[in-house]
N, C-alpha and C positions, 0 to 999 in steps of 0.2 A: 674125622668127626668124632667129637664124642660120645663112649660107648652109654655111657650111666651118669644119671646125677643125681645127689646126693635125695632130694624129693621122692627118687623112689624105692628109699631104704625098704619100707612095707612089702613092695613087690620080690624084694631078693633076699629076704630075711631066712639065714643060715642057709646064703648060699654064695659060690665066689662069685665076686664080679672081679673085671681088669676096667682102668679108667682112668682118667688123669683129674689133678687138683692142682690148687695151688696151698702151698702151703701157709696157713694162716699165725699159726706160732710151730716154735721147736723146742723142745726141752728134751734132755738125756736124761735121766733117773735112775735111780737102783731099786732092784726088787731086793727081798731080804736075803737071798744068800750073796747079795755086792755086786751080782751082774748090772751091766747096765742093759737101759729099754729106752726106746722112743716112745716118748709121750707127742704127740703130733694133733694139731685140728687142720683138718682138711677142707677146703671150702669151692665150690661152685657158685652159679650166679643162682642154685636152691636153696643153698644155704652151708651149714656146716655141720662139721661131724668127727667126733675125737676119733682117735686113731692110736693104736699102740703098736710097736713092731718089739718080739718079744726075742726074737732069737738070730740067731749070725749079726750082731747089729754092729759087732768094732767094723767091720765090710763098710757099711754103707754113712755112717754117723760124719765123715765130712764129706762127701759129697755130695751134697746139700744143703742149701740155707733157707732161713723162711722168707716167703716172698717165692721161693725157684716155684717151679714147676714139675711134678713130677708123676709120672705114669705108675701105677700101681696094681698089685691083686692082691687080693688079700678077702675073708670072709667076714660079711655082714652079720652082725647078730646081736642082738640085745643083752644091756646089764645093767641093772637098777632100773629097768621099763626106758633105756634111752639106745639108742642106735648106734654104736660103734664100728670102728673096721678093724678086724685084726690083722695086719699086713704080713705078708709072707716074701712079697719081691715088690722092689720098686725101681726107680732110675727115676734121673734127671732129665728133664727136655728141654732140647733147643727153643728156642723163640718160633724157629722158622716152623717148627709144628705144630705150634698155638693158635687157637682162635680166641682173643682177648674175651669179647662175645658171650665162652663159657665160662665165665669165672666168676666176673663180678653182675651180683642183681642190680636192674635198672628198674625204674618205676614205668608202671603201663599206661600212666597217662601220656602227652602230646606235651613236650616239652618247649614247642613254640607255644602255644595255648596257654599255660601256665603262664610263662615270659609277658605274652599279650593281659591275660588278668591280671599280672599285679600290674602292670604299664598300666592300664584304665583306672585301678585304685587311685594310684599318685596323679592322675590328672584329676580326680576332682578334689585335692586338699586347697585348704581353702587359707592355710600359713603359708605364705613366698617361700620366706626362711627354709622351712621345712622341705615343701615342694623342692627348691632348687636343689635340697642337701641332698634328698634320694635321689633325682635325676641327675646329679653328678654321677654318683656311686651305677647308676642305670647305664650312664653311657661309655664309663672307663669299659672300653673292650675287655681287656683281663680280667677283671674283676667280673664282668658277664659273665664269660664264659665259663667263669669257676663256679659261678654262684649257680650258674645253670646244672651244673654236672655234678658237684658237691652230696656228697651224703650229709643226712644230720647231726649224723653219730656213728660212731663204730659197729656197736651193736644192739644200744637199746630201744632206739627209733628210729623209722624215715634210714635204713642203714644201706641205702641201692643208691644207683646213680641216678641225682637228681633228686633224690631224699629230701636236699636244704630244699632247694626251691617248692617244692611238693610243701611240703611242711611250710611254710612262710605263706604261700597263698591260702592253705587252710587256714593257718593264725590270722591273715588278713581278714575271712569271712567271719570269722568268730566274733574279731573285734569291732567290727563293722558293725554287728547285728547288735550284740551287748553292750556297746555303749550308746546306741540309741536310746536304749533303756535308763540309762546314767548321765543325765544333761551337764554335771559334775566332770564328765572325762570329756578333756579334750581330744576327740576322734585323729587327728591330724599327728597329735606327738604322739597320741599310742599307737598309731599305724606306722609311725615313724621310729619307733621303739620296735615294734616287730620284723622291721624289713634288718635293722642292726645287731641286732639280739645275737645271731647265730653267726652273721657274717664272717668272722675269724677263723668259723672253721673250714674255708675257702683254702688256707693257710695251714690250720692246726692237723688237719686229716691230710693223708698221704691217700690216693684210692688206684692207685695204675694197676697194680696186680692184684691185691688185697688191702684190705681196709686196716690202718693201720693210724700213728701218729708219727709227722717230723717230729724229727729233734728240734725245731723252735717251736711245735704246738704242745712236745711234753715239757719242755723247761718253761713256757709263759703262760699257755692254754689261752683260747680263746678269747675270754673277757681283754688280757692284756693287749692282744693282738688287734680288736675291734674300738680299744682307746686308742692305740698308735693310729689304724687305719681311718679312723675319724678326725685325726687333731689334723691329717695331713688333708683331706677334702676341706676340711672348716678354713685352713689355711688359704685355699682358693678362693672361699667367698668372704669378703670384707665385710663389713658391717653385720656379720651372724650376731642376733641376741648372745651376751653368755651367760641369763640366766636358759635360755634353751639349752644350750652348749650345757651347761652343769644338770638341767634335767635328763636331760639325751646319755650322759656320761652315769649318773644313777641307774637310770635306767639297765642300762647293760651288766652292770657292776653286780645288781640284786635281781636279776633274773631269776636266778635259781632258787631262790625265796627267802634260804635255811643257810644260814654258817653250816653247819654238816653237811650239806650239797653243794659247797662253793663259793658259796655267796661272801665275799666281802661286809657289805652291808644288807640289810634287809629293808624289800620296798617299804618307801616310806611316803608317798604319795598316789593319788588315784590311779593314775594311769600307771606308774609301776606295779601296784599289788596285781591289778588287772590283766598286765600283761604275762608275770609270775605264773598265777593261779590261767589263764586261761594257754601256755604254754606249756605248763605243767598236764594240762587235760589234755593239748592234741597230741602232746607227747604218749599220754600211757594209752588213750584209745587207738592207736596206731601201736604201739605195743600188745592190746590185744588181739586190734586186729590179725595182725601177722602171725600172734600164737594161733589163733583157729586156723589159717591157712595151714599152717606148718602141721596142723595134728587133724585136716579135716575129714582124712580117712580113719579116723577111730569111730568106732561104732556108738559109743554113751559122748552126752553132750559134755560130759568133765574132762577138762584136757590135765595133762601133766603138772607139775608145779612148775611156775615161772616166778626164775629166783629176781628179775629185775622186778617185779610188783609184790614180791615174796607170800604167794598165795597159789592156789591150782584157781581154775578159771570156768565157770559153766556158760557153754554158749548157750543162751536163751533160744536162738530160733530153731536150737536142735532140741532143746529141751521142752517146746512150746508144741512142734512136730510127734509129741508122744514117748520119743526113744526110749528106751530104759535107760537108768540113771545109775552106774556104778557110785559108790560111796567117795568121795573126794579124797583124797590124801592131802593132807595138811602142811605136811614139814618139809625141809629139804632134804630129810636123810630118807624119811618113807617114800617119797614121793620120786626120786632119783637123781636128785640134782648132785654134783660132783662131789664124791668127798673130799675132805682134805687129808689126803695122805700123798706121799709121793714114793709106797710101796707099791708093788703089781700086784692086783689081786691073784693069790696064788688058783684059784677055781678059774677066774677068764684064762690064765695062761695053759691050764692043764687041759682046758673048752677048744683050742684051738686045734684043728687036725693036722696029720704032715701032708704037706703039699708037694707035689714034683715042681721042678726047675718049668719054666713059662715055655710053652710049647712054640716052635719056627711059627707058629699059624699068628699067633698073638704077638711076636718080633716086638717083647719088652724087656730083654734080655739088660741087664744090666752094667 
């Protein structure tokens, strides 16, 4: 079982834990007198947590890769106000020692329930065309069950299993409601736009050990992957309009709004701006959300600075509650987001204490 996860850095702060992760990235670095270090992020289904290993490291630097598994000790403690582990002994673990379970986050909703609301969505659209198009994509087995299990993103949102579909049935309520408002969208292609929107990353995201990208989701990314996966459904049914077929294919194309965020072209009709801008919102309130879970043991309602929204973040209902209110930090360097250097900080390496070799009791003997 596992001893520690990552969520409860506050409780063990400068102090050793032993526990297992997996490893989320690896990079070897030099400090400045040329040694090399392990730059490492470590992750659980909590979250994750950068990791340094500062010394003996020619020992340990291939017997490992990211993705492995690996048991570790090493001391908890903070630098720039962010949680760290500074690793002292690790090793590799078999499979047969894992509980998948701990690794990666799943979402706490009822992932039949989910499945079951959007199924009710697509029965009341009121386009054949359309109707038929998702209930294809509904009933390909494969394509379920990825879509089911699928994170939305790596790390910026909806990033647990089961994240897409989470995220897609929110977009479906969103759209639902606001285009009632808008007698101008048609309800049916923009719902029809939301369920295709993300669908590629069925494909583009790797999630078995850690949340990562295939090699065809980094070389094409999802947009590309969701015209391939669209021309081949449309292929099945004969007679599909192709001025739908070319809205349907915009659609996906300008999701993302902005050329500087991917976008190919920029929405250029109702229900693409719509789906853009209201994609764009369930995306980031789902990115705060998750930053208040992540810091909601801190006393004042100002969490840290979160470089994905590139701001620090005040929870209103802690701040509504009375708390006192620490001054925010603004920037990413005040505030403790990573720098960019790929030197070791000479004060965290001098911070870390000597440790004795892993005692018979804790048998992580490397």
């Amino acid at each position: 079982m596992k001893e520690f996860f990552i969520s409860q850095c506050s409780q063990q702060e400068n102090k050793i834990i032993t526990s297992s992760f997996v490893v989320a990235s690896k990079q070897v670095k030099a400090k400045k007198n040329g040694e090399p270090y392990l730059a490492l992020i470590l992750a659980d289904r909590s979250g994750q947590i950068e990791a340094k290993m500062w010394d003996n490291v020619d020992e340990f630097i291939a017997i490992f890769e990211q993705d492995d598994f690996l048991k570790v000790k090493g001391l908890v403690n903070k630098y720039k106000n962010r949680f760290q582990l500074t690793i002292h002994k690790l090793r590799r673990m078999d499979e047969a020692d894992i509980d998948f379970t701990d690794y990666l986050p799943k979402t706490t909703k009822d992932i039949g329930e989910l499945w079951r609301t959007l199924t009710e969505f697509v029965a009341t659209f009121q386009n054949p065309h359309l109707k038929s198009l998702v209930e294809l994509f509904m009933a390909d087995s494969e394509i379920a069950e990825r879509y089911r299990n699928a994170p939305a993103a790596k790390t910026l949102h909806h990033a647990y299993i089961g994240g897409l579909l989470d995220h897609v049935v929110s977009l479906f309520r969103s759209c639902d409601l606001v285009s009632r408002n808008y007698p101008q969208v048609n309800r049916d292609l923009l719902l029809t736009g939301a369920f295709l929107h993300d669908i590629g990353k069925i494909q583009e995201l790797t999630y078995n050990r850690a949340f990562s990208y295939s090699t065809r989701g980094q070389l094409l990314g999802h947009m590309i992957i969701e015209l391939e996966m669209l021309q081949a459904k449309l292929a099945k049914l004969p007679g599909f309009p192709e001025e739908l077929k070319i809205l349907l294919e915009h659609m996906i194309i300008s999701h993302h709004g902005q050329y500087d965020f991917g976008s190919p072209k920029l929405p250029m009709f109702p229900e693409a701006l719509m789906l853009h801008y209201l994609d764009d919102l369930d995306s980031k309130m789902e990115a705060m959300r998750a930053h208040f879970e992540r810091e909601a043991e801190l006393e004042g309602p100002w969490t840290s600075y979160n470089a994905s929204l590139g701001r620090p973040l005040l929870d209103s209902r802690k701040f509504m509650q009375g708390e006192k209110a620490p001054a925010a930090k603004t920037s990413a360097e005040d505030s403790g987001a990573p720098a960019a250097t790929s030197a070791a900080p000479e004060s965290l390496a001098s911070e870390a204490p000597a440790l004795d070799v892993f005692s018979e009791a804790e048998s992580i003997k490397p």
